[in-house]
PDB file of N, CA, C and O in Angstrom:
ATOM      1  N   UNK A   1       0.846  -1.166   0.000  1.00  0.00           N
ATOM      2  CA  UNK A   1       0.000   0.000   0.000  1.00  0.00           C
ATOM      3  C   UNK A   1       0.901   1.241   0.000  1.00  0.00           C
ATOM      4  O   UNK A   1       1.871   1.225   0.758  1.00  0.00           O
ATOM      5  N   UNK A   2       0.655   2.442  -0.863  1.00  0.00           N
ATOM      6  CA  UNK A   2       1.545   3.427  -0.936  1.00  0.00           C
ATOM      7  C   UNK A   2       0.821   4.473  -0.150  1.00  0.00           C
ATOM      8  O   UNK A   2      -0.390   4.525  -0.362  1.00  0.00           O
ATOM      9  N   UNK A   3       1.344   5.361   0.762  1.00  0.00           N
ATOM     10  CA  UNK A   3       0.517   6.133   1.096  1.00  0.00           C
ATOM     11  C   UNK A   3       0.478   7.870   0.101  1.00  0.00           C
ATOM     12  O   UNK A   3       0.925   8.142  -1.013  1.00  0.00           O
ATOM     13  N   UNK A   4      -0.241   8.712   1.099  1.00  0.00           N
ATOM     14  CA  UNK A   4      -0.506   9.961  -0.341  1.00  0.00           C
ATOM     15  C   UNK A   4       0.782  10.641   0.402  1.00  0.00           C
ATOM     16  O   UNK A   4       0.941  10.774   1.616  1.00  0.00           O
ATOM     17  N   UNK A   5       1.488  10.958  -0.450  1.00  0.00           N
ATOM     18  CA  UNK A   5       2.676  12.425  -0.094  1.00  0.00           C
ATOM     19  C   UNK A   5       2.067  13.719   0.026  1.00  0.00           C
ATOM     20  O   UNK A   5       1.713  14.253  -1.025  1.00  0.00           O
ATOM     21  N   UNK A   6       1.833  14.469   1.370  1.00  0.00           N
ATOM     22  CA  UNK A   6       1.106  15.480   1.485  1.00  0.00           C
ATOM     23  C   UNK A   6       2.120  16.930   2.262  1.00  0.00           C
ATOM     24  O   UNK A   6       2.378  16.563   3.408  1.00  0.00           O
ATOM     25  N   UNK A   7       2.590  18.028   2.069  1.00  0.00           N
ATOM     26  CA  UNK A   7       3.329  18.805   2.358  1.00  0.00           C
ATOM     27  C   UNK A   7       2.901  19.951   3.432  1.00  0.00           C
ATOM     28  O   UNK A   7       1.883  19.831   4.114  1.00  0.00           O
ATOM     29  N   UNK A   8       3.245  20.396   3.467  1.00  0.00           N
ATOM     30  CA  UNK A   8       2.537  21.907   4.776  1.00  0.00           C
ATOM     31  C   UNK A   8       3.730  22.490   5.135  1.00  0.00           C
ATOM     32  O   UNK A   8       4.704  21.751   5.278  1.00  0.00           O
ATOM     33  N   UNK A   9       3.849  23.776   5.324  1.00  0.00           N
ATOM     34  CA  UNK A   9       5.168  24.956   5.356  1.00  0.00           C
ATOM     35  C   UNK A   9       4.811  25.006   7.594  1.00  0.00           C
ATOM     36  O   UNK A   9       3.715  24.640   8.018  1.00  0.00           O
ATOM     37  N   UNK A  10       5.609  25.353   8.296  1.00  0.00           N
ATOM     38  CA  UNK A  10       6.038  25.444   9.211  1.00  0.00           C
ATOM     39  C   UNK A  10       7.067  26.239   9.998  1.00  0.00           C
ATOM     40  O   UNK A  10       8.105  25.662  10.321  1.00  0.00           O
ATOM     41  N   UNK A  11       6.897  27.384  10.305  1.00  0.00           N
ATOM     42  CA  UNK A  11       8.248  27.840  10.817  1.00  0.00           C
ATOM     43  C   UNK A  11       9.222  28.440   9.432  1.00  0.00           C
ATOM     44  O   UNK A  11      10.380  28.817   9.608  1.00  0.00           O
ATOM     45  N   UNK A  12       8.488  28.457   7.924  1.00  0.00           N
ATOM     46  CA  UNK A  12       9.410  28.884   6.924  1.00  0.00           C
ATOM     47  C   UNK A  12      10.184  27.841   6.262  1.00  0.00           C
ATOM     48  O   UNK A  12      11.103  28.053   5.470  1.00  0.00           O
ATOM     49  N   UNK A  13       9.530  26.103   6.832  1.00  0.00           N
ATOM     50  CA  UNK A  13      10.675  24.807   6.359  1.00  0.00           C
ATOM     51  C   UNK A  13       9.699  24.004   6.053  1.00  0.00           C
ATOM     52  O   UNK A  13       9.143  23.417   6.981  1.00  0.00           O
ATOM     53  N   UNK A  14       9.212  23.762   4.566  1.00  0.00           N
ATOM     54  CA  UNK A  14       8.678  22.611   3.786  1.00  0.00           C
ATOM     55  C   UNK A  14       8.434  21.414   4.688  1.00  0.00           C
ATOM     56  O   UNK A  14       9.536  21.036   5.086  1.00  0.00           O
ATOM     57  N   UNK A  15       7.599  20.762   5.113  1.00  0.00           N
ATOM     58  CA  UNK A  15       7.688  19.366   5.698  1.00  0.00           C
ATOM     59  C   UNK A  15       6.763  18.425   4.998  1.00  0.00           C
ATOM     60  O   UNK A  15       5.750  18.931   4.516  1.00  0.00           O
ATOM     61  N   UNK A  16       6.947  17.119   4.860  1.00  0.00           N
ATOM     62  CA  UNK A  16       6.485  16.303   4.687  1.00  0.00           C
ATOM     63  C   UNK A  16       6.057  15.534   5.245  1.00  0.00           C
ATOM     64  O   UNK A  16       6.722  15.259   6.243  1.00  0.00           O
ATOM     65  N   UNK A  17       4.843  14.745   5.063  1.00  0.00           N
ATOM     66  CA  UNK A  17       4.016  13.828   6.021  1.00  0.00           C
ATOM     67  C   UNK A  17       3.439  12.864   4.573  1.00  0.00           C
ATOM     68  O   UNK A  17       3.171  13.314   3.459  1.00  0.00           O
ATOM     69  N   UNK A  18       3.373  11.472   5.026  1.00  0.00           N
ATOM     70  CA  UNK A  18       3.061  10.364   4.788  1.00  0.00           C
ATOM     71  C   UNK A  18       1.856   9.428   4.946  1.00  0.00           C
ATOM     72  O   UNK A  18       2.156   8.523   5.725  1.00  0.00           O
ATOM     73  N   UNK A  19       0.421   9.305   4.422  1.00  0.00           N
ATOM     74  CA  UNK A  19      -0.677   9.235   4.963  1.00  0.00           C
ATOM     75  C   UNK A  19      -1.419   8.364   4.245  1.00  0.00           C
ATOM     76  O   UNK A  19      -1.828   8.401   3.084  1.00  0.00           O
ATOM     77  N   UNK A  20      -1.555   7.392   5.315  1.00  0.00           N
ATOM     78  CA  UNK A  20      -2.034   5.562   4.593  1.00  0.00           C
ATOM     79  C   UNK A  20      -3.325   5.726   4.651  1.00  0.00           C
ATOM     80  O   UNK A  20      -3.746   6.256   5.679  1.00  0.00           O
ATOM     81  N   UNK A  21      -4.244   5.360   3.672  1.00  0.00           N
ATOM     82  CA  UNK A  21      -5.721   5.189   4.473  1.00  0.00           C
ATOM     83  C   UNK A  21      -5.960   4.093   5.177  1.00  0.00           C
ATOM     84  O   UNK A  21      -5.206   3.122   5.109  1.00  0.00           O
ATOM     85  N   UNK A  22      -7.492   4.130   6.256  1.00  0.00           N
ATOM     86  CA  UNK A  22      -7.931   3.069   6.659  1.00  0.00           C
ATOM     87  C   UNK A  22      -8.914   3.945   7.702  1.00  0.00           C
ATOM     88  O   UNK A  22      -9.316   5.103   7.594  1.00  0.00           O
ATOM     89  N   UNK A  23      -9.165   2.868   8.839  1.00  0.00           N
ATOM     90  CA  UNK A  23      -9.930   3.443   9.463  1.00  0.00           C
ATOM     91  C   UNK A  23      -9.515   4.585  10.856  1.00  0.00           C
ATOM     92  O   UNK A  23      -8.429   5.146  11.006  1.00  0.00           O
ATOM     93  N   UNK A  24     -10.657   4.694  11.703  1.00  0.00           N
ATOM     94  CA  UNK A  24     -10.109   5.563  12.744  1.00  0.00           C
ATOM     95  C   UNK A  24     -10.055   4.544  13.966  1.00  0.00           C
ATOM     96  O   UNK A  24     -10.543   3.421  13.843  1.00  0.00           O
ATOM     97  N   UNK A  25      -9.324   5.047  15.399  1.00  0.00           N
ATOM     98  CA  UNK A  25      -8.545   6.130  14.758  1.00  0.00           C
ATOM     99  C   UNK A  25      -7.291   6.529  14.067  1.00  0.00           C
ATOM    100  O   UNK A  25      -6.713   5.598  13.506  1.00  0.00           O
ATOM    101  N   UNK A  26      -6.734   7.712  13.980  1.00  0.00           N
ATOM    102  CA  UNK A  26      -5.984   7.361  13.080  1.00  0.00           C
ATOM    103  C   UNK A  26      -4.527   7.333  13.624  1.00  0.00           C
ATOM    104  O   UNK A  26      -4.564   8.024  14.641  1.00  0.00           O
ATOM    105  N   UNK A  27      -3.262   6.870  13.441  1.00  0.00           N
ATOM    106  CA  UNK A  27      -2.261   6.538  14.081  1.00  0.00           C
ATOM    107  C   UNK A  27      -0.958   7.379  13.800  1.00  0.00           C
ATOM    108  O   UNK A  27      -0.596   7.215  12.635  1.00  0.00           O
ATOM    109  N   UNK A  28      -0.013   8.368  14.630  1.00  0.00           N
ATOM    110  CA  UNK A  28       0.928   9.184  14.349  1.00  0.00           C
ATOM    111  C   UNK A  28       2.185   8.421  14.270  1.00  0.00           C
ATOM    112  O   UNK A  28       2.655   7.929  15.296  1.00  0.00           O
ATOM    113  N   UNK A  29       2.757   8.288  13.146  1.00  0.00           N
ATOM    114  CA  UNK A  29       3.782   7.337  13.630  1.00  0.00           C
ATOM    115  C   UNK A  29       5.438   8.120  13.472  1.00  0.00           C
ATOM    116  O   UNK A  29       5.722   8.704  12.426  1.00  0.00           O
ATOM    117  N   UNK A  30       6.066   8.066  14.205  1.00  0.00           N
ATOM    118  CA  UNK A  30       7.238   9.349  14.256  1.00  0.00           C
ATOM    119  C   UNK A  30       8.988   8.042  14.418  1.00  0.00           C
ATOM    120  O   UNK A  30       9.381   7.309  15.325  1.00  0.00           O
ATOM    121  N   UNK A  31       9.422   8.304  13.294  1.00  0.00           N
ATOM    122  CA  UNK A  31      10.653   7.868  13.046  1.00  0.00           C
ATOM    123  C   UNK A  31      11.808   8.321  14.103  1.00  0.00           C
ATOM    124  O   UNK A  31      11.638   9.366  14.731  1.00  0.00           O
ATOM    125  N   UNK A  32      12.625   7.779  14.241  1.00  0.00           N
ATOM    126  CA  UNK A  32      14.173   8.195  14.804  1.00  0.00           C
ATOM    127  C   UNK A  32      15.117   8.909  14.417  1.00  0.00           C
ATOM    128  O   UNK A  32      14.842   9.570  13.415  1.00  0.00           O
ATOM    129  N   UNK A  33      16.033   9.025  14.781  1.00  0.00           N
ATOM    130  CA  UNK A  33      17.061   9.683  13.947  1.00  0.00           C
ATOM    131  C   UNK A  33      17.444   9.559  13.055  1.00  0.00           C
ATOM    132  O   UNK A  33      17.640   8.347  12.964  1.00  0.00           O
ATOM    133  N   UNK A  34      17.964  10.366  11.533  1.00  0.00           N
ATOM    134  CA  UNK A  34      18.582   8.873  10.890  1.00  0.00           C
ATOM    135  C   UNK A  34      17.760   8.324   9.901  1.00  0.00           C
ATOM    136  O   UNK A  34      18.382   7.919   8.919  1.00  0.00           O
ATOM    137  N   UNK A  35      16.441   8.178   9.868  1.00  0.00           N
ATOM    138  CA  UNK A  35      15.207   8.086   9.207  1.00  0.00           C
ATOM    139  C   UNK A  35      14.239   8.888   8.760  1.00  0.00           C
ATOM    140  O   UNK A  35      14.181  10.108   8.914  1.00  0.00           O
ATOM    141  N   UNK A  36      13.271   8.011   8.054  1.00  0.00           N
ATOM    142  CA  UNK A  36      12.151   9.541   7.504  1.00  0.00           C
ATOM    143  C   UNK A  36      10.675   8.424   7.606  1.00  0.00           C
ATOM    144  O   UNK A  36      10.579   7.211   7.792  1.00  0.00           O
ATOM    145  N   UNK A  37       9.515   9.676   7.351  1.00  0.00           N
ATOM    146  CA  UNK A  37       8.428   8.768   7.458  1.00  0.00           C
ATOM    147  C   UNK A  37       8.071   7.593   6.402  1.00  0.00           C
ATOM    148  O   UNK A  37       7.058   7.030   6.819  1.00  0.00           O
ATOM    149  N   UNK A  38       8.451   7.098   5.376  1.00  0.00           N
ATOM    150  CA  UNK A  38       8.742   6.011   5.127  1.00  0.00           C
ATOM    151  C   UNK A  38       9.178   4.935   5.550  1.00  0.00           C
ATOM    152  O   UNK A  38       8.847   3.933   4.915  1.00  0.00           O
ATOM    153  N   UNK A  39       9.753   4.827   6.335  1.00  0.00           N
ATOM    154  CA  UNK A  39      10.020   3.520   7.487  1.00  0.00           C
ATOM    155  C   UNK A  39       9.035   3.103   7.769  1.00  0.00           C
ATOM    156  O   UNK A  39       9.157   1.879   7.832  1.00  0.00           O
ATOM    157  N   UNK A  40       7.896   3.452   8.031  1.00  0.00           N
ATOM    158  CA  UNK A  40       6.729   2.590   8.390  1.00  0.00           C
ATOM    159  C   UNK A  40       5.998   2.074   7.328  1.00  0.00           C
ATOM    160  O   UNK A  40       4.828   1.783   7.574  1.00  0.00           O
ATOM    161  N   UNK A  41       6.419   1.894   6.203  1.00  0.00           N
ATOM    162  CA  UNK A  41       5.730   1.128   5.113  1.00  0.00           C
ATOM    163  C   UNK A  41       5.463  -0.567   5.232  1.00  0.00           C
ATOM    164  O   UNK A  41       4.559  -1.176   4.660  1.00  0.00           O
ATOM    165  N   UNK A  42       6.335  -1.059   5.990  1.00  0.00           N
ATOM    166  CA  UNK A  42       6.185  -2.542   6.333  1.00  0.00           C
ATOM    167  C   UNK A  42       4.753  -2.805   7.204  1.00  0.00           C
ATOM    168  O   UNK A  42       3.735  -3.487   7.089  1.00  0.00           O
ATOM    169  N   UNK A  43       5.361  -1.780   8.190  1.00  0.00           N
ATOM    170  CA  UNK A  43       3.894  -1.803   9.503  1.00  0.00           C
ATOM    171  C   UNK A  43       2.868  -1.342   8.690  1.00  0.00           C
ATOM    172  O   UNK A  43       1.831  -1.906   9.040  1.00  0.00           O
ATOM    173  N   UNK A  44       2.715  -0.741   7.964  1.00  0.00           N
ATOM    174  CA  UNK A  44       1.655  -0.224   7.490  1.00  0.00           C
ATOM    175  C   UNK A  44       0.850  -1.505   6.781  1.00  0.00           C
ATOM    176  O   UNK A  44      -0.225  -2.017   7.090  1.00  0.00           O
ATOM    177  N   UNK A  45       1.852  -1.843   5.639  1.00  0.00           N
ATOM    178  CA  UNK A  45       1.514  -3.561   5.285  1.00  0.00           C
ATOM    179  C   UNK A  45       0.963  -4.443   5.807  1.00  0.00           C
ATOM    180  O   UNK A  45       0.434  -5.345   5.158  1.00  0.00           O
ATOM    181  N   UNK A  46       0.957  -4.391   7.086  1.00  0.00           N
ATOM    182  CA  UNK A  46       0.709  -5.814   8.268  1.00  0.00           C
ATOM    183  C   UNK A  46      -0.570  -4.923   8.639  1.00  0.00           C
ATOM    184  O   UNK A  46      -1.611  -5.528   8.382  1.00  0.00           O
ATOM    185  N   UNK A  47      -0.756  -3.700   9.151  1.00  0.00           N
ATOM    186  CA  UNK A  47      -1.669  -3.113   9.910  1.00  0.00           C
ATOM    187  C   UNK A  47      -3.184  -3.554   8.252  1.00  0.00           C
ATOM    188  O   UNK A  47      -4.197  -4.200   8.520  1.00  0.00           O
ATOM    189  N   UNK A  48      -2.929  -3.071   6.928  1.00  0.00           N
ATOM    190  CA  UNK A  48      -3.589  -3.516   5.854  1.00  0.00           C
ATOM    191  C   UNK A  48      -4.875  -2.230   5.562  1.00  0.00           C
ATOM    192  O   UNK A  48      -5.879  -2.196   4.851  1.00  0.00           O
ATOM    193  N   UNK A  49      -4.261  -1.314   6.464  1.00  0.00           N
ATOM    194  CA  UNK A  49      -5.674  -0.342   6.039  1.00  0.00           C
ATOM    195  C   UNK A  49      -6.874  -0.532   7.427  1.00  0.00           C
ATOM    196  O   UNK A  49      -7.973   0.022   7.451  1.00  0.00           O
ATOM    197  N   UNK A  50      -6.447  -1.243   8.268  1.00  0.00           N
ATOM    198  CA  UNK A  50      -7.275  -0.919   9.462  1.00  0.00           C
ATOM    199  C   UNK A  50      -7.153  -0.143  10.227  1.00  0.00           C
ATOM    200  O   UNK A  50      -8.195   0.173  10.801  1.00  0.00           O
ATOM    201  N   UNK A  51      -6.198   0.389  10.542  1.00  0.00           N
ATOM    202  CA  UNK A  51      -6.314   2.338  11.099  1.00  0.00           C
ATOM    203  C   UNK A  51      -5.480   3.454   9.710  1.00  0.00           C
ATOM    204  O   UNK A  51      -4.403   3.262   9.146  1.00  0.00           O
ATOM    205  N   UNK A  52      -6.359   4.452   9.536  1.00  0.00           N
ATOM    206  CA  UNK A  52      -5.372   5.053   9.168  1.00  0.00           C
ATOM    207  C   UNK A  52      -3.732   5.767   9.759  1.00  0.00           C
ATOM    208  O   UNK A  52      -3.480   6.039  10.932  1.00  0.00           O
ATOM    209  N   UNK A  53      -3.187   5.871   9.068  1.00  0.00           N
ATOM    210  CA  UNK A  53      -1.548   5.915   9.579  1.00  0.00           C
ATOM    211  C   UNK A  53      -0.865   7.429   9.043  1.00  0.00           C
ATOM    212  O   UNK A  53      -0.709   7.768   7.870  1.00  0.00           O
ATOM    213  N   UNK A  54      -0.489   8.273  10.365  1.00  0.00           N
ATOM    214  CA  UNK A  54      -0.225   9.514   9.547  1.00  0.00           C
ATOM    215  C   UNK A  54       1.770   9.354   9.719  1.00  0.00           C
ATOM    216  O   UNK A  54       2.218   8.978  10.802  1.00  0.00           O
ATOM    217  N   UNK A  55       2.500   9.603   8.834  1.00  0.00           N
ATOM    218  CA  UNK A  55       4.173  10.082   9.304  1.00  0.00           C
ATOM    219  C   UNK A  55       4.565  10.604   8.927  1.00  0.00           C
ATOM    220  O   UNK A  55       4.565  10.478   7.703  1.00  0.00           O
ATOM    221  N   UNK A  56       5.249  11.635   9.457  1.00  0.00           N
ATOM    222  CA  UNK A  56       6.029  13.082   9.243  1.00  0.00           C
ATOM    223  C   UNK A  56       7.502  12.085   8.805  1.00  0.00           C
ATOM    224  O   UNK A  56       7.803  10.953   9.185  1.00  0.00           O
ATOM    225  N   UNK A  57       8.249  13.059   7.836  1.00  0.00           N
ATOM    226  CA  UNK A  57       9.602  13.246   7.619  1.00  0.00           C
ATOM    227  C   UNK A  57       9.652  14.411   8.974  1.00  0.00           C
ATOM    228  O   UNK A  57       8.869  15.360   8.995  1.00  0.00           O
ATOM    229  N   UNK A  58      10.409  14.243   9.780  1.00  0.00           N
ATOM    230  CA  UNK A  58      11.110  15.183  10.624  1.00  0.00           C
ATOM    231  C   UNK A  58      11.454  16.659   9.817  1.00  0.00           C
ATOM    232  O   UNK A  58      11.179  16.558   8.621  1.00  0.00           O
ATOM    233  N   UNK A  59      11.843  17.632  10.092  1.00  0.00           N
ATOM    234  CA  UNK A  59      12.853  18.592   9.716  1.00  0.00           C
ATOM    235  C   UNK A  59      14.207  18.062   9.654  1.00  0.00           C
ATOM    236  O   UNK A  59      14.773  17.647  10.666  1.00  0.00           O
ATOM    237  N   UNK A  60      14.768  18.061   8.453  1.00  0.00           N
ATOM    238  CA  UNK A  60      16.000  17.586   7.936  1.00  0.00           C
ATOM    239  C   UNK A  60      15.980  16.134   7.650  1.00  0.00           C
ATOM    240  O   UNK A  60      16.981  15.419   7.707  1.00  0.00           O
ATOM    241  N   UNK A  61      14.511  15.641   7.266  1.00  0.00           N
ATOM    242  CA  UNK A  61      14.829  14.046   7.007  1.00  0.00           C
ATOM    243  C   UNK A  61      14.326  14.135   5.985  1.00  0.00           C
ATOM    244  O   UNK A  61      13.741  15.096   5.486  1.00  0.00           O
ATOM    245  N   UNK A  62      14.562  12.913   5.510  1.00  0.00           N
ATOM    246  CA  UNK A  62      13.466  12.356   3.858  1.00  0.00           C
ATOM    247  C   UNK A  62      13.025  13.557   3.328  1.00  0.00           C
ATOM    248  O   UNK A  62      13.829  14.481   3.447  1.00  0.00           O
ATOM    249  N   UNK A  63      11.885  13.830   2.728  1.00  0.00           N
ATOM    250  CA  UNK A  63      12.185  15.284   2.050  1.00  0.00           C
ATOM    251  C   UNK A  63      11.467  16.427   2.412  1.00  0.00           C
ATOM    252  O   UNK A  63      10.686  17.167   1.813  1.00  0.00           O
ATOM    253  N   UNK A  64      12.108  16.369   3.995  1.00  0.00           N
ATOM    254  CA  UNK A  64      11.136  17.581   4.844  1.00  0.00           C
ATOM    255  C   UNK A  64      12.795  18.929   4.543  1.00  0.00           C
ATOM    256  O   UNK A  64      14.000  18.727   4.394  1.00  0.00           O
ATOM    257  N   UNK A  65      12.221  19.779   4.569  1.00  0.00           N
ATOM    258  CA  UNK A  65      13.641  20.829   4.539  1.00  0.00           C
ATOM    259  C   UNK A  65      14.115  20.771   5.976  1.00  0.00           C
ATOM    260  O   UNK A  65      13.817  19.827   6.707  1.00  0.00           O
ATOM    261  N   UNK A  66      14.789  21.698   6.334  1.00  0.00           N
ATOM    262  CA  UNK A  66      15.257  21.914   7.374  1.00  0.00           C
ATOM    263  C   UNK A  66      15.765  23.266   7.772  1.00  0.00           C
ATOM    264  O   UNK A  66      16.055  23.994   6.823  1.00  0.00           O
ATOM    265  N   UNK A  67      15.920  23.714   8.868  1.00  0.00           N
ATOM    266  CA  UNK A  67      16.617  25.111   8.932  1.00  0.00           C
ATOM    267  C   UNK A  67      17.552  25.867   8.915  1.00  0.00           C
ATOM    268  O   UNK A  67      18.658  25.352   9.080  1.00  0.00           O
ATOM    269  N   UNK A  68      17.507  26.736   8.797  1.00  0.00           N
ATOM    270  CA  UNK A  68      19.377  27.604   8.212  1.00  0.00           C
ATOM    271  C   UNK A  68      19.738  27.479   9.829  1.00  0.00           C
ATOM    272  O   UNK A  68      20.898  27.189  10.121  1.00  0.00           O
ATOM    273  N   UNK A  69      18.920  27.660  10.716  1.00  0.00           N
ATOM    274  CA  UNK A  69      20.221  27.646  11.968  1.00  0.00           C
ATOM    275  C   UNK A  69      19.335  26.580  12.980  1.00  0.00           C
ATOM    276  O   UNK A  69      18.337  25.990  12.567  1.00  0.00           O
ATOM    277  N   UNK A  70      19.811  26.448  14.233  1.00  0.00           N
ATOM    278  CA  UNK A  70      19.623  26.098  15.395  1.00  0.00           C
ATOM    279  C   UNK A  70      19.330  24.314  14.938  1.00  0.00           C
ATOM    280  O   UNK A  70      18.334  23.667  15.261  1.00  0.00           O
ATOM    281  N   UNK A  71      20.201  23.943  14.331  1.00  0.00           N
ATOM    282  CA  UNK A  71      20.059  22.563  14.196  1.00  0.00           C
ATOM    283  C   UNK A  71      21.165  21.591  14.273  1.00  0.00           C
ATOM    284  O   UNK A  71      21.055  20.396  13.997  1.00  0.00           O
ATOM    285  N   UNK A  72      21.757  21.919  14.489  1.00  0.00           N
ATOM    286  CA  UNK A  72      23.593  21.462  14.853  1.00  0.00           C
ATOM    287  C   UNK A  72      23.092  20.190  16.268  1.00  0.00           C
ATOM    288  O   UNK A  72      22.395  20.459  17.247  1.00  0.00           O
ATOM    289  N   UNK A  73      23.595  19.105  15.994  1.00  0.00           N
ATOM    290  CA  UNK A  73      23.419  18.166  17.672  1.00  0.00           C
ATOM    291  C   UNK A  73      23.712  18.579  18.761  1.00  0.00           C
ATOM    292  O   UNK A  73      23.056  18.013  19.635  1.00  0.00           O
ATOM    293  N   UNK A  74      24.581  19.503  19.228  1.00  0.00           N
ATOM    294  CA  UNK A  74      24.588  20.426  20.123  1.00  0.00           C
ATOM    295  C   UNK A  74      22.992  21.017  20.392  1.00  0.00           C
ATOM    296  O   UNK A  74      22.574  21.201  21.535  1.00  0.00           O
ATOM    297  N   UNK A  75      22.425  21.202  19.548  1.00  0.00           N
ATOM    298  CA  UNK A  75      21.071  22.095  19.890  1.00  0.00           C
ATOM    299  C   UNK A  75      19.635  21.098  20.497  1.00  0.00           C
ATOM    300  O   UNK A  75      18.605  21.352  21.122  1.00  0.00           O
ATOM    301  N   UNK A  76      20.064  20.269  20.097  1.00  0.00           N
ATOM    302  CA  UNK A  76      18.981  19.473  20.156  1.00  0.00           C
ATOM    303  C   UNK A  76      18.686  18.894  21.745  1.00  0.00           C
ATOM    304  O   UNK A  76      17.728  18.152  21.963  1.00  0.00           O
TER     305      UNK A  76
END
């Protein structure tokens, strides 16, 4: 199952979110470091469309932008 690629601006930084259908309710699913909301495509597989499934690309992951400053690992 592919989900829909859906975008929304934030703070001035493009983000991306990832959004399976199915039913309610519906489920936030938030990646690690290192990753983007695509990682949950397997679970999503097994789950089959019985909840819907929402996942963000983070800021600075998969193809969310990210910001000109305050993002260094120090900041976090």
């Amino acid at each position: 199952m592919t989900p829909t690629e859906r975008r929304t601006r934030r703070g001035g930084v493009e983000l991306v979110f990832h959004d399976w259908p199915g039913g309610a309710p519906p489920a936030l699913l938030l990646h690690g470091i290192g990753n983007y909301g695509r990682y949950w495509d397997l679970f999503a597989g097994a789950v089959d469309g019985s909840v819907r499934l929402v996942a963000p690309d983070a800021r600075g992951h998969g193809s969310s932008g990210r910001p000109d400053d305050g993002y260094a690992p120090t900041e976090f």
